[in-house]
SERO-4910 file (N, C-alpha, C, O; in steps of 0.05 Angstrom, whole numbers):
BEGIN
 pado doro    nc1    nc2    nc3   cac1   cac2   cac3    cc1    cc2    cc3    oc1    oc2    oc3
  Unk    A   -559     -4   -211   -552    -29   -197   -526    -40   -210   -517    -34   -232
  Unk    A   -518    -57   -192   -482    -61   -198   -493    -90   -218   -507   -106   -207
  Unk    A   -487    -94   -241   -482   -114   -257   -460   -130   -256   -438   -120   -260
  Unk    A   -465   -160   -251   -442   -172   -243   -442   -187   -272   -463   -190   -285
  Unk    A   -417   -196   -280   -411   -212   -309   -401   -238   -301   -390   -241   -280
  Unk    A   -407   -261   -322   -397   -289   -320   -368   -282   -330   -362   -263   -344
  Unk    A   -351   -303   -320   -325   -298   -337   -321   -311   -358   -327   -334   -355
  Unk    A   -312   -306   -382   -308   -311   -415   -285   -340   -409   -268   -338   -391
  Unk    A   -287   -362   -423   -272   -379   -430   -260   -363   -456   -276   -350   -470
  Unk    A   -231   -363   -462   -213   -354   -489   -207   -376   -503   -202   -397   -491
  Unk    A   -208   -375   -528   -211   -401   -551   -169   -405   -548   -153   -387   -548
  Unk    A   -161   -439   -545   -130   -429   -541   -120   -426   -572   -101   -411   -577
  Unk    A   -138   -444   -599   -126   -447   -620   -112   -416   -630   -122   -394   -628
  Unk    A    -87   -423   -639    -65   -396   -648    -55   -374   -631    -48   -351   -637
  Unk    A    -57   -390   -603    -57   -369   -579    -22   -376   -563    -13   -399   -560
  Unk    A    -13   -361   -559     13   -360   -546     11   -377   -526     -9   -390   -520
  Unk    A     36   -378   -512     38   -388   -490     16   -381   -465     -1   -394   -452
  Unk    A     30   -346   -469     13   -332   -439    -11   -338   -447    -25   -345   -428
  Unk    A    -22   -338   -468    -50   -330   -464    -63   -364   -454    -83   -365   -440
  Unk    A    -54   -383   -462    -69   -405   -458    -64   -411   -426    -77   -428   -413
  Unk    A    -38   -389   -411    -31   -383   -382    -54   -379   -372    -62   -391   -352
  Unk    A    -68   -360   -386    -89   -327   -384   -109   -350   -377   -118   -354   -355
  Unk    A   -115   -366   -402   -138   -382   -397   -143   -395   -382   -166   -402   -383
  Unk    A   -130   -407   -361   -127   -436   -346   -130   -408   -329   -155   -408   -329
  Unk    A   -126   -395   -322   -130   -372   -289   -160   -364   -290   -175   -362   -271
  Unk    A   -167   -358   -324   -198   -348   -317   -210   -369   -312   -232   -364   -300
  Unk    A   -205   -394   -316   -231   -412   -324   -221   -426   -292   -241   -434   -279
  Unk    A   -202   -428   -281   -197   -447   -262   -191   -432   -230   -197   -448   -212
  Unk    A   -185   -416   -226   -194   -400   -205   -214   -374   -201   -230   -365   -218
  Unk    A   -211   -366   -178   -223   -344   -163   -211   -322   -177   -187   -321   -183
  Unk    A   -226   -307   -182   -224   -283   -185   -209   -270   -168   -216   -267   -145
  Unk    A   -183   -260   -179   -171   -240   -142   -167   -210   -152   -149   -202   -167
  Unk    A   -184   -197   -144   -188   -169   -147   -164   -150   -129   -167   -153   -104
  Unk    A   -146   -135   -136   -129   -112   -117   -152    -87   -118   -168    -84   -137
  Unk    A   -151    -72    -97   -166    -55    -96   -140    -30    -75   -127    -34    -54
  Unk    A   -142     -3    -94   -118     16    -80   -141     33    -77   -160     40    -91
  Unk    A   -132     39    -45   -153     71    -42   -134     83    -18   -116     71     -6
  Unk    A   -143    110    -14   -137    127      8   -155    129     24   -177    119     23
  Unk    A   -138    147     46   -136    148     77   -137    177     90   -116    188     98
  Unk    A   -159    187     92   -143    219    101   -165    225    110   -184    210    111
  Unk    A   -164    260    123   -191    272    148   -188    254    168   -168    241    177
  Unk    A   -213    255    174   -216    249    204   -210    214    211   -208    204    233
  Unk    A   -209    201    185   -211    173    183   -178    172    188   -169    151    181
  Unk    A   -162    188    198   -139    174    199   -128    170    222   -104    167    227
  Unk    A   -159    169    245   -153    169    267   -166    138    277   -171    132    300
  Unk    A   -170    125    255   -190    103    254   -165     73    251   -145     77    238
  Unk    A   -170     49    265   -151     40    265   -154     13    248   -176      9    239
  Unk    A   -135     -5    244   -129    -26    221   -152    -36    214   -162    -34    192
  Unk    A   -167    -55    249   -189    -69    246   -215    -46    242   -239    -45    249
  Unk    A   -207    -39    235   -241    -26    247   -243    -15    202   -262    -12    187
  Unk    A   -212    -12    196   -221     -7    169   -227    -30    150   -237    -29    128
  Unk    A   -214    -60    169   -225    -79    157   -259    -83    155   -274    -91    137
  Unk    A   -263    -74    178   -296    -80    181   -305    -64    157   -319    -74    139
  Unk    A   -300    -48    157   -312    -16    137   -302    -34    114   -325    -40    105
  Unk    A   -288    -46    100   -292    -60     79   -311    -78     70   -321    -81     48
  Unk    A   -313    -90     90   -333   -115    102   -353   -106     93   -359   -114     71
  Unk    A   -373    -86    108   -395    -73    104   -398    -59     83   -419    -61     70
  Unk    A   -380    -42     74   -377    -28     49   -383    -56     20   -403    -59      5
  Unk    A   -361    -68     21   -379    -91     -5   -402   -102     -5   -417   -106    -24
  Unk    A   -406   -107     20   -440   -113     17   -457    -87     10   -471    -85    -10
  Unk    A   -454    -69     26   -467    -47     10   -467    -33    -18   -480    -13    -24
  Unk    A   -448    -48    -35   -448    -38    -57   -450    -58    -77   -448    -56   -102
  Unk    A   -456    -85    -58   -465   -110    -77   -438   -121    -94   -440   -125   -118
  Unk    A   -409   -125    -78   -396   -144    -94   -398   -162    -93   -403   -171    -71
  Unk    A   -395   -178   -110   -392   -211   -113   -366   -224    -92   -349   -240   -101
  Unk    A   -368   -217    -68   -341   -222    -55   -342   -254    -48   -365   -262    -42
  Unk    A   -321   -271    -49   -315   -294    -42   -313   -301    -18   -301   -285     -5
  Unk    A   -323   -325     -1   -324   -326     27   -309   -352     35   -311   -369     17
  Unk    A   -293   -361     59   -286   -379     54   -305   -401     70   -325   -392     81
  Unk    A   -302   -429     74   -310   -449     69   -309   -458     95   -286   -458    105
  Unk    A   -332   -468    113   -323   -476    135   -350   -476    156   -372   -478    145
  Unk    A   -346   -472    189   -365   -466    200   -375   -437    204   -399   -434    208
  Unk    A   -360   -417    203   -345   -387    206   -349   -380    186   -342   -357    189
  Unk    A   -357   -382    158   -348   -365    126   -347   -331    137   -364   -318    148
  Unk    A   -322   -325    129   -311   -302    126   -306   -287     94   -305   -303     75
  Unk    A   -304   -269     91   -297   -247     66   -263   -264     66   -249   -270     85
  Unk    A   -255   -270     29   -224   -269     29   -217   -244     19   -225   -230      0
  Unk    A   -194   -238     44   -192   -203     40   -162   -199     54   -159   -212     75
  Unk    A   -144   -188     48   -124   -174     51   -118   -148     56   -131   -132     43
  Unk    A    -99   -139     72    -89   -111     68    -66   -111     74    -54   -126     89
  Unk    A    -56    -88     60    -29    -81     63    -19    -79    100    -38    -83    114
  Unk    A      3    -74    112     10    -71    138     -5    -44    144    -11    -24    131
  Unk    A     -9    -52    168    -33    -24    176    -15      3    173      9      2    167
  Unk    A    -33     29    178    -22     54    178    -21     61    193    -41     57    208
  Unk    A      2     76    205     -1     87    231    -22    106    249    -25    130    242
  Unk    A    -29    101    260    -58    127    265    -48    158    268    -30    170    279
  Unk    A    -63    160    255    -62    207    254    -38    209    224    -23    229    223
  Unk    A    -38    185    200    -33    191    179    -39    188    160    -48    166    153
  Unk    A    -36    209    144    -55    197    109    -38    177     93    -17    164     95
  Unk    A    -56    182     74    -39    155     53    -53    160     32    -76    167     32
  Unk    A    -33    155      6    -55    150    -19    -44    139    -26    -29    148    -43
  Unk    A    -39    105    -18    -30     83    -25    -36     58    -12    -21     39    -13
  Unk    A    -60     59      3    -71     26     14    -83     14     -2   -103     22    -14
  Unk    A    -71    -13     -4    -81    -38    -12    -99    -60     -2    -88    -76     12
  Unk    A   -124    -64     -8   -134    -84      1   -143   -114    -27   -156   -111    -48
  Unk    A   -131   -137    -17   -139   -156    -44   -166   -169    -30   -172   -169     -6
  Unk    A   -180   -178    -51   -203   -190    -44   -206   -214    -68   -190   -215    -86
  Unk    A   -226   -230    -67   -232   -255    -85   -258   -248    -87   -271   -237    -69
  Unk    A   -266   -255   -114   -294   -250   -119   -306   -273   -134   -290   -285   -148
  Unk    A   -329   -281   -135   -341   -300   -140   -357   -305   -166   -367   -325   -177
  Unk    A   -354   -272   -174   -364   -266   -206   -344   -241   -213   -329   -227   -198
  Unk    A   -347   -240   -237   -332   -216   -246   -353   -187   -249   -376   -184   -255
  Unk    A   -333   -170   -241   -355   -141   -248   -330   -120   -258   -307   -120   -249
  Unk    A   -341   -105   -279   -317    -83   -293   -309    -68   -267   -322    -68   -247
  Unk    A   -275    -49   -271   -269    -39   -261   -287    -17   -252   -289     -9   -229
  Unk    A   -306     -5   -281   -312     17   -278   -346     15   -264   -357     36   -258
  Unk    A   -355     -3   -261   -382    -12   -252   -373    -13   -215   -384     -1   -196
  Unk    A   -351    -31   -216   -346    -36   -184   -334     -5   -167   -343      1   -144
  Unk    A   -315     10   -180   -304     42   -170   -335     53   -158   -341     61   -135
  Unk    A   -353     51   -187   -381     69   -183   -395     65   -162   -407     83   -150
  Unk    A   -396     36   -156   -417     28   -129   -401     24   -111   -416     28    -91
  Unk    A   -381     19   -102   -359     24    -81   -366     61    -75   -377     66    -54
  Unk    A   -360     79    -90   -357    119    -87   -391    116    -74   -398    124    -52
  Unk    A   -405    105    -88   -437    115    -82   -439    111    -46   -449    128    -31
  Unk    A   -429     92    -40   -425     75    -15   -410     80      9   -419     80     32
  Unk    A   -382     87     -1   -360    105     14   -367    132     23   -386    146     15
  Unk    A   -345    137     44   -346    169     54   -325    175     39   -314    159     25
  Unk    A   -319    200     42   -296    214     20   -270    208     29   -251    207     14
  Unk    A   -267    202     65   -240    197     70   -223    182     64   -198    182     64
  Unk    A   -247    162     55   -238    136     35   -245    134      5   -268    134     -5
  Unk    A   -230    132     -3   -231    146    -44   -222    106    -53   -210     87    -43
  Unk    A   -238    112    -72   -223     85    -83   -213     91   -111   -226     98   -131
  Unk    A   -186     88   -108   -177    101   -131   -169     79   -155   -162     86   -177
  Unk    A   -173     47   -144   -173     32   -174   -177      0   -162   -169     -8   -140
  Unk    A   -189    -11   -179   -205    -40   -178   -192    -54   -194   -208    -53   -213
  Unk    A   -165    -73   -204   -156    -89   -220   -156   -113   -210   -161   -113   -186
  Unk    A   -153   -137   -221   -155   -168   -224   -127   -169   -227   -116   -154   -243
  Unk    A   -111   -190   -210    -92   -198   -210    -87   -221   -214   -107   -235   -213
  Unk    A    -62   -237   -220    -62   -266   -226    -64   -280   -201    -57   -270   -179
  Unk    A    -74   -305   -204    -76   -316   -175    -56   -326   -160    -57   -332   -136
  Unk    A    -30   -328   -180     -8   -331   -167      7   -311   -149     28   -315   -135
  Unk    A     -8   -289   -152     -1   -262   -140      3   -266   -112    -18   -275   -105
  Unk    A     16   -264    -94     26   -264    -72      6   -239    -55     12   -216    -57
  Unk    A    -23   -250    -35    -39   -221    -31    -13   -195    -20     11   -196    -20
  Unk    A    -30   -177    -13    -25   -153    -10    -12   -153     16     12   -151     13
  Unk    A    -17   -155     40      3   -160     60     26   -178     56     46   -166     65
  Unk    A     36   -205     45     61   -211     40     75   -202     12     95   -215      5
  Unk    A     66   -181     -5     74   -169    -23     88   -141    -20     98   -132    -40
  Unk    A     90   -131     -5     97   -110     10    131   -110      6    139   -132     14
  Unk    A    145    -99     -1    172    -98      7    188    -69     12    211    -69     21
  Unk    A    170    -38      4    185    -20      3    161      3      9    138     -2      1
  Unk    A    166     20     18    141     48     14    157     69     13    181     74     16
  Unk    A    123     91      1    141    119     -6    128    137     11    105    133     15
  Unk    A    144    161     23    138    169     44    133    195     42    117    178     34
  Unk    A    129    221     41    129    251     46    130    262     73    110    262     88
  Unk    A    150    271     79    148    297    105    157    314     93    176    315     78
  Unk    A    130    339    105    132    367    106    130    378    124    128    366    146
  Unk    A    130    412    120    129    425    142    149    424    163    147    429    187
  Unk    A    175    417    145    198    420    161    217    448    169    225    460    150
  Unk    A    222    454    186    237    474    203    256    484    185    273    471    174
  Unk    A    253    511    181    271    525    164    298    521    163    312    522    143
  Unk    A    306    515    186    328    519    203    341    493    196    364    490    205
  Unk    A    330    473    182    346    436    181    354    444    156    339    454    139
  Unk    A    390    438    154    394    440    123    395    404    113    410    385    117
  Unk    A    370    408     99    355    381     95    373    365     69    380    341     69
  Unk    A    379    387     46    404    373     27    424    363     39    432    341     36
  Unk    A    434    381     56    461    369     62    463    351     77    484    338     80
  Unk    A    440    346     90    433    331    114    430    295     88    450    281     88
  Unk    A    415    289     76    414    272     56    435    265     45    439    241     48
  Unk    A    454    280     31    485    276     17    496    270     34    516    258     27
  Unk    A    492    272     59    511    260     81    513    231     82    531    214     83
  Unk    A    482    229     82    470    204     95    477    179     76    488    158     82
  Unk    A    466    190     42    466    176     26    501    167     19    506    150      2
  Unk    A    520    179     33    550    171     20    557    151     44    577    137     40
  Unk    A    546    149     67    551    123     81    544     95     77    526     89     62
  Unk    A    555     82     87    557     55     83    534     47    106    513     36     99
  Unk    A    539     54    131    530     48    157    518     73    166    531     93    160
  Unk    A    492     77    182    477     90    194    464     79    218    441     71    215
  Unk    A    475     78    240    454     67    265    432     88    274    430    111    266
  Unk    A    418     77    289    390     89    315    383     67    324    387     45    313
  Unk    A    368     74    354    361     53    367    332     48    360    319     69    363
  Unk    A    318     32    353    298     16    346    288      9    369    303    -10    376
  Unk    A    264     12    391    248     16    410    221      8    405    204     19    390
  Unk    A    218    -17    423    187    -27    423    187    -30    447    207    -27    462
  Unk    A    157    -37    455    145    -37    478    164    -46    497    172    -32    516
  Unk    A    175    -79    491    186    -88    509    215    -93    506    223   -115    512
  Unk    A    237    -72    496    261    -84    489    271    -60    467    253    -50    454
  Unk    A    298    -52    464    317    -26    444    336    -50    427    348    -69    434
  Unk    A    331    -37    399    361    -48    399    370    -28    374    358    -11    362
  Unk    A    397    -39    373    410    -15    357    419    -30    323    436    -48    321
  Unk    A    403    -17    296    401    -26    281    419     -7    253    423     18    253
  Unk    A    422    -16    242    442     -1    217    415      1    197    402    -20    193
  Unk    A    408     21    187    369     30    166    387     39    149    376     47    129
  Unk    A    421     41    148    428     47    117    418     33     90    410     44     69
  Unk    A    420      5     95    420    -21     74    385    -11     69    374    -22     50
  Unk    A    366     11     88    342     -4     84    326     23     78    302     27     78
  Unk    A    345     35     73    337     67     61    339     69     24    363     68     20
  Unk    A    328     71      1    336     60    -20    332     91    -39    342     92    -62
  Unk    A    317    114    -28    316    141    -36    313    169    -20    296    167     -3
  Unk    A    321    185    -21    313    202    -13    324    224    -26    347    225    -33
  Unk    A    296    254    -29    298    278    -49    285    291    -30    268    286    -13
  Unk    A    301    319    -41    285    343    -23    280    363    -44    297    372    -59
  Unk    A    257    368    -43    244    391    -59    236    420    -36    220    424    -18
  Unk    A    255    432    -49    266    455    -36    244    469    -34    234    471    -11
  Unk    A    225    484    -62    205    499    -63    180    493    -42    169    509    -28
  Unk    A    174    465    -45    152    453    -30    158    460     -5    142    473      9
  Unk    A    184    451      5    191    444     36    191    413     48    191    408     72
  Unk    A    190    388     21    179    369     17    202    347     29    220    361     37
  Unk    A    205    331     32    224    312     39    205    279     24    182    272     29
  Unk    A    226    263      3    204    242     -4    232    226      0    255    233     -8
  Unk    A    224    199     18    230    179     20    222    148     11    199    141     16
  Unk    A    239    130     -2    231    102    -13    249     87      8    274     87      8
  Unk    A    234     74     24    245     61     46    241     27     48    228     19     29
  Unk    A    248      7     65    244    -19     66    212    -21     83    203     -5     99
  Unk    A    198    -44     75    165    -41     90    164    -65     87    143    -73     76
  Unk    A    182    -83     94    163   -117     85    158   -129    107    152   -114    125
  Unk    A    159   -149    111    153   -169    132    172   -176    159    168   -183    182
  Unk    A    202   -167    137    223   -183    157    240   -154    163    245   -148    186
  Unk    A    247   -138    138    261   -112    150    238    -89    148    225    -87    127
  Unk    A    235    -73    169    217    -54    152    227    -29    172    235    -34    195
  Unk    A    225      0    161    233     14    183    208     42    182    194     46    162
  Unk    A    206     57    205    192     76    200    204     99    192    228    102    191
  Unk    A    184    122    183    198    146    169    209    158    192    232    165    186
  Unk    A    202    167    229    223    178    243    245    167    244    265    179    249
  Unk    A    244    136    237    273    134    238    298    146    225    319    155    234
  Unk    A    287    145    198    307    165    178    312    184    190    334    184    200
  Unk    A    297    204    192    293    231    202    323    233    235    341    249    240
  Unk    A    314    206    252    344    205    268    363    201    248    380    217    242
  Unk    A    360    174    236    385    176    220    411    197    205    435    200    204
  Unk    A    379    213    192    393    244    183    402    259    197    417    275    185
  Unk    A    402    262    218    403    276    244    386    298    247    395    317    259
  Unk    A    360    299    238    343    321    247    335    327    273    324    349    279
  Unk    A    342    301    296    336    295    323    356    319    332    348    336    348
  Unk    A    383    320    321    400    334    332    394    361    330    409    373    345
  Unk    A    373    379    315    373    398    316    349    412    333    327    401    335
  Unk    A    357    444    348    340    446    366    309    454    361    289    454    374
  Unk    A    317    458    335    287    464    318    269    443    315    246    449    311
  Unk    A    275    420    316    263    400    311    238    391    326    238    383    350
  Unk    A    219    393    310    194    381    334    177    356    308    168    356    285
  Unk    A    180    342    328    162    315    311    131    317    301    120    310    281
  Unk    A    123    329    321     94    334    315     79    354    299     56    355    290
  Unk    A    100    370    297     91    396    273     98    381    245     86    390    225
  Unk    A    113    360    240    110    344    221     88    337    200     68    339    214
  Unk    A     81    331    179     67    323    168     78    298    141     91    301    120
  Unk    A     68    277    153     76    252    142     65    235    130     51    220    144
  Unk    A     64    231    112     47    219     91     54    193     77     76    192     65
  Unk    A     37    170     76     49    151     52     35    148     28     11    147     27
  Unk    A     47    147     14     42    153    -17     38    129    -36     16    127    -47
  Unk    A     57    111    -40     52     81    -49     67     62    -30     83     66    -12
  Unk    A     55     41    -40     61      8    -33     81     -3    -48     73      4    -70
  Unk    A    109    -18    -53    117    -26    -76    121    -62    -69    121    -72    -47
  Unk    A    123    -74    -94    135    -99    -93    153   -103   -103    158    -89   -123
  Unk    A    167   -116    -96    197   -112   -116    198   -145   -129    189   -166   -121
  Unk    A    213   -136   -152    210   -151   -179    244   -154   -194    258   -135   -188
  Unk    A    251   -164   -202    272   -173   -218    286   -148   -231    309   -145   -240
  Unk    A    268   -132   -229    279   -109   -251    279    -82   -227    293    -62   -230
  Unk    A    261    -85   -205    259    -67   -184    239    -60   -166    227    -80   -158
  Unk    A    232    -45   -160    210    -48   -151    182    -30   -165    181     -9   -178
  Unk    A    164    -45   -157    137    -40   -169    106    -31   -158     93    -46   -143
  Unk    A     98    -11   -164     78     -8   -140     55    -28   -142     50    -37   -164
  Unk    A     42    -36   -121     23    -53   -118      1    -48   -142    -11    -67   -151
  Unk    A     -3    -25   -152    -20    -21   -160    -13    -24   -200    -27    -19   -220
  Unk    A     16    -33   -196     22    -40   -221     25    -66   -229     36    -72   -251
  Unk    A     13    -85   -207     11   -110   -215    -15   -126   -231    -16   -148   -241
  Unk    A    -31   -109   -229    -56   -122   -234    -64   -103   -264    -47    -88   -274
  Unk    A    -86   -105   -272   -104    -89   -303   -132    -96   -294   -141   -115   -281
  Unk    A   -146    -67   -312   -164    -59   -303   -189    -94   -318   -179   -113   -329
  Unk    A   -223    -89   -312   -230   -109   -309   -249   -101   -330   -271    -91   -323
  Unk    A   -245   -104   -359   -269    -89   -379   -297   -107   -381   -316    -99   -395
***
């Protein structure tokens, strides 16, 4: 059975700054737990809401102390990163949650796995500060993998191209309306690992600019070649990042584990 813990008041006498910081967050808010897991098999045909629910149900079945909010309606406080596209994996979703008691990292992983199907892994349970900005407006960058690309794309040279411009257009296409956008400023890596056949991209993902990985792929001009087929693709997201003063940071490097 999942053991839930009270949270510790810290004595401040001879204590730094941060820590008397430290203190006023344990003793005076909610607990805000980040939780990173993956996405893959057949579950990646499963869509945003429906993996919200599966969280929903999933903590109650594994008995977390989840926080609800206040009202006629009490709901789970819960977050997630911007949804995934359907028919791709990921080993980098984020979901934050608030909890109402504390439970160790390694107690909450255990009854979360017992509970879960495998398509969904939970690969880490940390406590974040409550000033933490959740997991959907924290978002600013992702990392991407396509494989299984066409022998035939010379994919280095195709990158050295890309990366020595200033400006890169494609047209950007939604339901109702095209427009034609410059994804140079919003492209920030890209490497090709020759042996693999790998292509890894660090791209813009936030709120206000964000682009998808075919876009690059026009950008590079892989569109232009006759080999090119989108669907033999295999595309993957890998992390979440936030970006920070010094650069960016993966989601899952904001928070520490919960002893």
């Amino acid at each position: 059975m999942l053991t839930q813990k009270k949270r510790r008041s810290l004595p401040t006498a001879g204590k730094s700054a941060a820590d008397a910081v430290w203190q006023s967050i344990t003793e005076g808010s909610a607990l805000k737990v980040r939780i990173r897991f993956s996405k893959t098999g057949a579950l990646v045909y499963i869509g945003h809401l429906d993996v919200m629910r599966y969280f929903q149900k999933l903590f109650r079945r594994a008995n977390i102390p989840v926080a609800y909010s206040e009202g006629f309606s009490p709901h789970q406080i819960l977050s997630f990163t911007p949804p995934l596209p359907l028919g791709m994996e990921s080993l980098g979703e984020y979901a934050d949650v608030e909890l109402s008691d504390s439970v160790s990292t390694k107690a909450a992983i255990e009854a979360l796995a017992a509970q879960s199907v495998p398509e969904i892994e939970i690969m880490s349970f940390k406590e974040i500060p409550p000033e933490c900005q959740n997991a959907m407006a924290s978002v600013a960058a992702a990392r991407y993998t396509v494989g299984n690309i066409d022998a035939s794309i010379p994919v280095r040279e195709l990158i050295g191209e890309f990366m020595a411009k200033e400006e890169a257009f494609i047209t950007k296409k939604t339901k109702k309306s095209e427009k034609t956008i410059n994804i140079r400023p919003l492209v920030y890596e890209l490497k090709y690992d020759k042996q693999l056949n790998t292509m890894e991209m660090l791209i813009s993902s936030g709120s206000t600019d964000n682009i998808k990985p075919e876009y690059v792929l026009e950008g590079l001009g892989f569109t232009h070649n006759p080999k090119y087929d989108k669907d033999s693709l295999v595309i993957k997201r890998i992390d979440q990042y936030t970006e920070d003063p010094g650069g960016f940071v993966s989601l899952d490097d904001k928070g520490c584990d919960i002893l």
